[in-house]
Structure formats: structure tokens, C-alpha cells
ROMITI-96647 format. One line per field, with one value per residue (C-alpha): residue number from 0; residue in one letter; x, y, z. Coordinates in steps of 0.2 Angstrom, whole numbers, plus 5000, padded with zeros to 4 digits. Each point is the difference from the previous one (the first is absolute). Last residue first. Layout:
N
resi	(NUM,...);
resn	(a,...);
px	(X,...);
py	(Y,...);
pz	(Z,...);
% end
This chain:
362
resi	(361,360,359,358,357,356,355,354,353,352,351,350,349,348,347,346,345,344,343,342,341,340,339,338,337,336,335,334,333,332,331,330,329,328,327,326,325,324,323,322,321,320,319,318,317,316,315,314,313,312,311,310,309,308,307,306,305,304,303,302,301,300,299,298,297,296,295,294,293,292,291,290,289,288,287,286,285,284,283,282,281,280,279,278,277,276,275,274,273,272,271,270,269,268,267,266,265,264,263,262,261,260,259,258,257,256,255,254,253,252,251,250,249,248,247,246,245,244,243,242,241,240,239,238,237,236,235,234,233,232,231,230,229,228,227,226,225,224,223,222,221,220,219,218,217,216,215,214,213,212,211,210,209,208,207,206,205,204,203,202,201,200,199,198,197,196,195,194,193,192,191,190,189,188,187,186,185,184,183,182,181,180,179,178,177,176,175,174,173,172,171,170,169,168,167,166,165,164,163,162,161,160,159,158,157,156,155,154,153,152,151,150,149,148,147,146,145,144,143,142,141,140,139,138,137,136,135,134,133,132,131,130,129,128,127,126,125,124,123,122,121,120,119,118,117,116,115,114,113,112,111,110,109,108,107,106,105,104,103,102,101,100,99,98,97,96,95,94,93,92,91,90,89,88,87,86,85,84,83,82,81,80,79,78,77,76,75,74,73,72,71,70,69,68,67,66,65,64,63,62,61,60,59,58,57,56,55,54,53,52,51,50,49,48,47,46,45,44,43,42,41,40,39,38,37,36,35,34,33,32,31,30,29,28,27,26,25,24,23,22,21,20,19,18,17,16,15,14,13,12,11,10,9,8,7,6,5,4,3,2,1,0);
resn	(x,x,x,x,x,x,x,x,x,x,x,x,x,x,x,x,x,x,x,x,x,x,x,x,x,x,x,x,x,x,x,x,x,x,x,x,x,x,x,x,x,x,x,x,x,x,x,x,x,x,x,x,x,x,x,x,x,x,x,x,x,x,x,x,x,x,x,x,x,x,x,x,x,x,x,x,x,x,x,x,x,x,x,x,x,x,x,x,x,x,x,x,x,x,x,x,x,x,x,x,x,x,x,x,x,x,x,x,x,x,x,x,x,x,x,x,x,x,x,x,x,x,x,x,x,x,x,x,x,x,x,x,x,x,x,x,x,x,x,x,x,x,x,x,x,x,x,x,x,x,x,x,x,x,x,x,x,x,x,x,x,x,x,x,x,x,x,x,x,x,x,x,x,x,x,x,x,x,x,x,x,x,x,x,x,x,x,x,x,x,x,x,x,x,x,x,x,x,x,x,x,x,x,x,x,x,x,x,x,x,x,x,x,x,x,x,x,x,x,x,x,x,x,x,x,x,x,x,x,x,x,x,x,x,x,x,x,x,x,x,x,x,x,x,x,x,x,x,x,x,x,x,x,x,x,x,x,x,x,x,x,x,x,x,x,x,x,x,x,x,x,x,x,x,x,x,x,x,x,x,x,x,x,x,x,x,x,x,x,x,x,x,x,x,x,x,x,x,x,x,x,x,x,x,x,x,x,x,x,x,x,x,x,x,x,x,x,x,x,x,x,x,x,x,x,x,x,x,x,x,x,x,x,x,x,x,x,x,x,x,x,x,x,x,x,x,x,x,x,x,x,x,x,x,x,x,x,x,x,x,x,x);
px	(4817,5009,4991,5000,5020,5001,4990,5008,5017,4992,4995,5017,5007,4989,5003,5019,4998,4989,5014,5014,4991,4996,5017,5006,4988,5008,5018,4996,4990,5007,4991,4983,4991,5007,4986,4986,5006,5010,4983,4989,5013,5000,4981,4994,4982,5003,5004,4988,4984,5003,5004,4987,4988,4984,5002,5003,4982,4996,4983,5007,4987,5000,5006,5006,5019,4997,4994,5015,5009,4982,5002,5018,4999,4986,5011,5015,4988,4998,5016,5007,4990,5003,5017,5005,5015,5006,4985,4987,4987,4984,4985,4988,4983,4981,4991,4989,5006,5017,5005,4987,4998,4996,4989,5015,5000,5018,5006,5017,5013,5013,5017,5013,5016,5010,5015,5007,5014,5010,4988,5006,4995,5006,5011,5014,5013,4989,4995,4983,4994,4988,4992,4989,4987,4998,4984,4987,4983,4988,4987,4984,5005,4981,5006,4992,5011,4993,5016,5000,4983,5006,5003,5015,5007,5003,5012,5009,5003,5004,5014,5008,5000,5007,5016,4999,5008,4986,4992,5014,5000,4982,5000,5015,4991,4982,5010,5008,4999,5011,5018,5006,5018,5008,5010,4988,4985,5001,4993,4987,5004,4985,4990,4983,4987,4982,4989,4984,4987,4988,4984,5003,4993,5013,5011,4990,5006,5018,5000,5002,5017,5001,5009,5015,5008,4991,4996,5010,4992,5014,4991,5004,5011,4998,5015,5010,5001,5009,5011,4988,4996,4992,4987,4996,4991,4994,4982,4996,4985,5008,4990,5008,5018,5003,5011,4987,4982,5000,4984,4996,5012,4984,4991,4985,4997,5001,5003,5014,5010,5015,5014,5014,5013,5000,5012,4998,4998,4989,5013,5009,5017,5007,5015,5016,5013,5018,5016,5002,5012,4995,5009,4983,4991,5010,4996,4980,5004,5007,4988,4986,5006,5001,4981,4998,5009,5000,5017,5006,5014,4988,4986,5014,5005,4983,4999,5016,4993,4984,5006,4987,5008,4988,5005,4981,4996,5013,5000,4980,5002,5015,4985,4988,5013,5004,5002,5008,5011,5004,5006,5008,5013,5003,4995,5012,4998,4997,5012,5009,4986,4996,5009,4994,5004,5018,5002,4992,5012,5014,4991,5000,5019,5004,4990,5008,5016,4997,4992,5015,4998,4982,4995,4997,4983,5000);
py	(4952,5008,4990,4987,4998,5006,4986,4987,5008,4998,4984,4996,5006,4990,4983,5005,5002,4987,4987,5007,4996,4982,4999,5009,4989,4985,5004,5005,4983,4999,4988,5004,4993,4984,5001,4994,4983,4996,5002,4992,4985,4997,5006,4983,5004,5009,4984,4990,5010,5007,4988,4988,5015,4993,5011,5016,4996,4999,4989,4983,4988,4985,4981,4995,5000,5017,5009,4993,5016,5006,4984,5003,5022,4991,4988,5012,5013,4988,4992,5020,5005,4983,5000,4991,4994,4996,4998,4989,5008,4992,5005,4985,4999,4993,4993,5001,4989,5004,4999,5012,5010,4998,5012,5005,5005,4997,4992,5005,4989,5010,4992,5009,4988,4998,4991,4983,4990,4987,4986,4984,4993,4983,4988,5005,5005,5008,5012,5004,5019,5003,5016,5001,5014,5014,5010,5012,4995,5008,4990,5005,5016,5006,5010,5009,5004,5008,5006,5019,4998,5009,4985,4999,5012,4997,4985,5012,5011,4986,4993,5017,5003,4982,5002,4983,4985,4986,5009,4995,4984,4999,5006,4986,4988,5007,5000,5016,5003,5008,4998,5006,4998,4986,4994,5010,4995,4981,4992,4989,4983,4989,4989,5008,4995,5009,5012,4993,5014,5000,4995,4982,4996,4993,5014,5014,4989,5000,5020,5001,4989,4987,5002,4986,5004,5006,5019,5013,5009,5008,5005,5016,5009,5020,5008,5014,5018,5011,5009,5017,5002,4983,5005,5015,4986,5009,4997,4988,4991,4983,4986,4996,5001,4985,4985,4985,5000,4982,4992,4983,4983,4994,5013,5010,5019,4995,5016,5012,4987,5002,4992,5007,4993,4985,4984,4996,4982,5006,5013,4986,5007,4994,4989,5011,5004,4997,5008,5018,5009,5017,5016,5006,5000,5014,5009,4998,5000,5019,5005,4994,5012,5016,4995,5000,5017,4999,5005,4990,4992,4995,4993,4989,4992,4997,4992,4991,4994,4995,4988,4996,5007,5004,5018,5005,4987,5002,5020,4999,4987,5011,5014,4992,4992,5019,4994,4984,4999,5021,4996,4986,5010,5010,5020,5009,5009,5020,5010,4997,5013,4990,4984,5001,5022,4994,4987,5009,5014,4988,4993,5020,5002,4985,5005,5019,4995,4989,5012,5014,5002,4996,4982,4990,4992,4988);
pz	(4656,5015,5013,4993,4999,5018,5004,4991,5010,5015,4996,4995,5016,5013,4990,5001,5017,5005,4992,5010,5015,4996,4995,5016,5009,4993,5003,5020,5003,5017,5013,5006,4985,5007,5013,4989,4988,5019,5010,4987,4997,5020,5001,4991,4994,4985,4988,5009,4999,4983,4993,5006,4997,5010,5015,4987,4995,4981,5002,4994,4999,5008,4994,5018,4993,4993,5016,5011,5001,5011,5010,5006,5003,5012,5008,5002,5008,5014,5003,5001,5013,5007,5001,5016,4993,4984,4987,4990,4993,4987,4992,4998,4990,5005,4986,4985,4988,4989,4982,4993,5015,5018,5011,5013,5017,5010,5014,5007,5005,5012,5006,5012,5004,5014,4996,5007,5000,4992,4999,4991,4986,4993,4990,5011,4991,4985,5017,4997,5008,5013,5008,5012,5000,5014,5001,4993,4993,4988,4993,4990,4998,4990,4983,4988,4985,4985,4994,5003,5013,5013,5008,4985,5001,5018,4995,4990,5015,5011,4988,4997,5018,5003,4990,4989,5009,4999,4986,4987,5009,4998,4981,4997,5004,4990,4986,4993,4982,5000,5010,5012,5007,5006,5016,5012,4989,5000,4986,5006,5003,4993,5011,4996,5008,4993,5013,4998,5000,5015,5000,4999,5016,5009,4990,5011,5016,4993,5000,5016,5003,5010,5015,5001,5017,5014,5000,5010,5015,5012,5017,5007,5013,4996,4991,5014,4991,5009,4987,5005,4981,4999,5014,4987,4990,4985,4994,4986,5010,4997,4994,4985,5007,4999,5011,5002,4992,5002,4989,5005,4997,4990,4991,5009,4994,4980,4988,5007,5007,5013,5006,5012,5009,4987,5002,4978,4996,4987,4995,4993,4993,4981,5005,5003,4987,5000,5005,4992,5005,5006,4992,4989,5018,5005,4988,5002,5022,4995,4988,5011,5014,4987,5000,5015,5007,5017,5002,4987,5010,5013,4988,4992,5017,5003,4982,5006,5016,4994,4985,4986,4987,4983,5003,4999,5014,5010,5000,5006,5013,5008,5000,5008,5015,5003,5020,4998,4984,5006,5017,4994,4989,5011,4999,5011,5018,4998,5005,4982,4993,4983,4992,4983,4998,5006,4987,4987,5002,5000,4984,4992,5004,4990,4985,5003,4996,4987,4989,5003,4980,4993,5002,4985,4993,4985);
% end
């Protein structure tokens, strides 16, 4: 239990106020809306609604402002407020087949029907600063919006024509839902993906890169990666059917992995697997291949001790809410323990002085 020294109260208060002024800045500058930041930081909203498991641009804007930039304090705020939602229903599982992409690309077949779309990306960027966004100026070119028809296949079914790819069992199951319970070991690969889904994407990328470099034998090819909105539908008991209710843009990366079979499997291509928030794709990416090296015991391989294939490891770190609180409450007062702790030294200090000045007069 931690309590606040006399006058505690006082100077809580004293330090939001301070907050508050530090948040907002010189005052002759114009304010931050709400809109400005969903529009122009469109990145970093897509980040604080995918970790906060809340897909709703205005608030994780909203969150991003009163953090002050500060992410991860932002996916704490849409995390809490999520816990005060009513829950009305659940939606139908979402087809990302029927996926409107603004961007599509594949690493491993040049042609594919609906064509690649390279879309929004900085890919092909020469990473040099744009002084021109300095001068406020900044006017966006006309240009033509490519989206794909609806009902793309998917990459990986032209591997599976062919049997080359492993099948990827149906599983109609709910999973257990990991915003409403906590988690649990062993993790199925269900609750893995979810776990991923919303796990701080630095972690995610630098387990992910553990593995290229060879901590998980992982080599991956992307075979899809597409970006773009999805419908959504949910069955109304009323009605006896679905309807739409909206639509969320989604981030999806199948990856296509080597593998030489094992005892229980034949030789044959194997999948990694992201599904994110937003336009996520950093984050899609390494969340298929932190998905293929946790699978190493499904597909019957060997497990070589890489951090990437530590299910408890992976998950239990990976969520920077519980890392963040478990880290900064060292912050807070722990006067009683340290004079325990300090106490304790003391005495240990004496009695080896005294041991010594014993040995030294026998």
C-alpha cells in the first residue's frame, strides 16, 4: 500500500495544473484539434487503436492530445476507457477477402488478379526531410484513388491449389476474449493472435527480428499484404439475419514460410499470420512472423530456445499497459521498504566489521 507524505494532495493537484499548461504549449500558437491530429498523425491514431483494442479515431485522437504525444500513455487512456463500454453484442468474424484494398502487395507472385497497388507507403521514399513541410505550404497533389474490386482472393490460395501450402484448419470456436479475461497458459494460437494483435509494436518488431536473424529459424517471404476498409456485420435475433453496421480499416499480413516437414507434417509451405487496426503494417508484419515462430510445436519442429518461440515469454511481456504500470510504480513512494532494505545493509555492514575485527585480534 503506498501513502502520500503530508501536503501529498496539495502538490498532486499542483503537478496536473502544471501538466495542463506544459500539454497546451505557448498559447500564441493555435490549438491542436481533435481532427487535426485524426487526419494529419493518421499513423499514430492507428497505433493507440489497435493496442487499446478500440477502434474509434476521434477518441484515440482525443487520447493522443491529452497525452501530449505520449502513445502509450494514449493506449492507457482508450484501455480504461474501454473497461466502461457496454457491451451490446458481437459482430460476425470479418472477411478480409471482401477486403476494398488501398494498398496490396506480394512479395512472392508479381502477377495476381486485382494486381498489386502499392498505395499510401513510404517504401520508396528517400528518407530525407521535407523542409517544404516546415514552411506550412504544403498543397497534396490530385491523384487517382486505386482500390480493388471486391472479393480478392487471397495469395496464399493459389499455393493451396496446389497443395503446397499447409491447410489452415476452421475452427468455429469463440475464443476467450482477452480484454475481458486475463491470460492464460497454454495459450492457443486464438488467444496468441489476439495477444499479438494489441502487444506494443516495438516489442513485437524486435522479437520478430529475432527471429531473421536466425533466433527461431524463421525465413519469411510476405506473401500478401493488403490495407483497406472491411465491412462489418452483426445478426440481429430479431431479424433472423446479418446486417452491416460499419466498416473498419483493417491491416492483414500472410506470410510464407520454408519448412522441410517433420514427423506429423510433409514438406510444405507454412503461414505467419497479422491482423491489425489501421494501417499497421510495420506492426502486421512482425506479428506474422512472432505467429509462425510460437507455432513451432503445432507443426511438430524442434524447439531451438529462441525468445521468439517462448509463448510465455512473448505474450506475457508483450503488452506495454502491464509492462508500463509493473515498471513506473517503482516511481511511487516505497519509504518503509527502503528503510527496511536499508536497515538491513547496516546491520549486515556491522557484523562484518565486527567478524573482522574478531579475526583480526585472534
Amino acid at each position: 500500500m503506498y501513502v502520500a507524505v503530508k501536503g501529498g494532495e496539495q502538490a498532486i493537484e499542483n503537478a496536473h495544473a502544471w501538466l495542463a499548461e506544459e500539454r497546451r504549449g505557448d498559447t500564441s500558437i493555435d490549438e491542436l484539434s481533435i481532427a487535426q491530429i485524426r487526419e494529419q498523425l493518421a499513423l499514430a491514431v492507428n497505433r493507440v487503436m489497435a493496442e487499446g483494442s478500440l477502434y474509434d479515431p476521434d477518441l484515440a485522437a482525443l487520447a493522443i492530445k491529452q497525452s501530449r504525444g505520449d502513445l502509450i500513455e494514449a493506449i492507457f487512456l482508450i484501455r480504461a476507457y474501454r473497461t466502461t463500454l457496454p457491451r451490446f453484442g458481437a459482430s460476425a468474424p470479418v472477411d478480409t477477402g471482401r477486403m476494398a484494398c488501398d494498398r496490396r502487395i506480394s512479395a512472392t507472385f508479381k502477377d495476381l488478379p486485382g494486381g498489386q497497388i502499392l498505395g499510401p507507403t513510404f517504401d520508396y521514399t528517400h528518407r530525407l526531410l521535407d523542409f517544404q513541410l516546415a514552411a506550412n505550404g504544403e498543397t497534396p497533389t490530385a491523384r487517382t484513388r486505386e482500390t480493388t474490386p471486391v472479393d480478392v482472393p487471397h495469395v496464399a490460395e493459389f499455393l493451396n491449389r496446389e497443395g503446397l501450402i499447409q491447410e489452415e484448419p476452421r475452427d468455429d470456436r469463440t475464443p476467450p476474449d482477452l480484454t475481458r479475461e486475463p491470460l492464460a497458459m497454454p495459450a492457443e494460437r486464438a488467444l496468441r493472435l489476439q495477444a499479438l494483435t494489441r502487444s506494443d509494436e516495438g516489442f513485437t518488431l524486435g522479437m520478430a527480428y529475432s527471429t531473421q536473424r536466425g533466433y527461431g529459424r524463421n525465413h519469411a517471404f510476405v506473401g500478401e499484404l493488403r490495407i483497406g476498409a472491411v465491412p462489418v456485420e452483426m445478426d440481429i435475433p430479431e431479424l433472423g439475419f446479418a446486417i452491416e453496421i460499419g466498416e473498419v480499416t483493417l491491416t492483414e499480413c500472410e506470410t510464407v514460410n520454408q519448412f522441410t516437414g517433420s514427423k506429423t507434417e510433409p514438406p510444405q509451405f507454412t503461414r505467419g499470420y497479422g491482423l491489425v487496426f489501421g494501417q499497421t503494417e510495420r506492426k502486421a508484419i512482425s506479428m506474422a512472423l512472432v505467429d509462425r515462430a510460437l507455432r513451432w510445436e503445432e507443426l511438430g519442429e524442434d524447439n531451438e530456445g529462441a525468445p521468439a518461440q517462448d509463448a510465455e515469454f512473448v505474450l506475457y511481456h508483450a503488452d506495454n499497459i502491464q509492462a508500463t504500470g509493473f515498471l513506473e510504480h517503482i516511481k511511487l513512494p516505497h519509504y518503509v521498504d527502503f528503510q527496511s532494505e536499508l536497515e538491513l545493509i547496516r546491520k549486515l555492514r556491522r557484523d562484518a566489521g565486527a567478524d573482522a575485527q574478531m579475526e583480526a585480534a585472534e
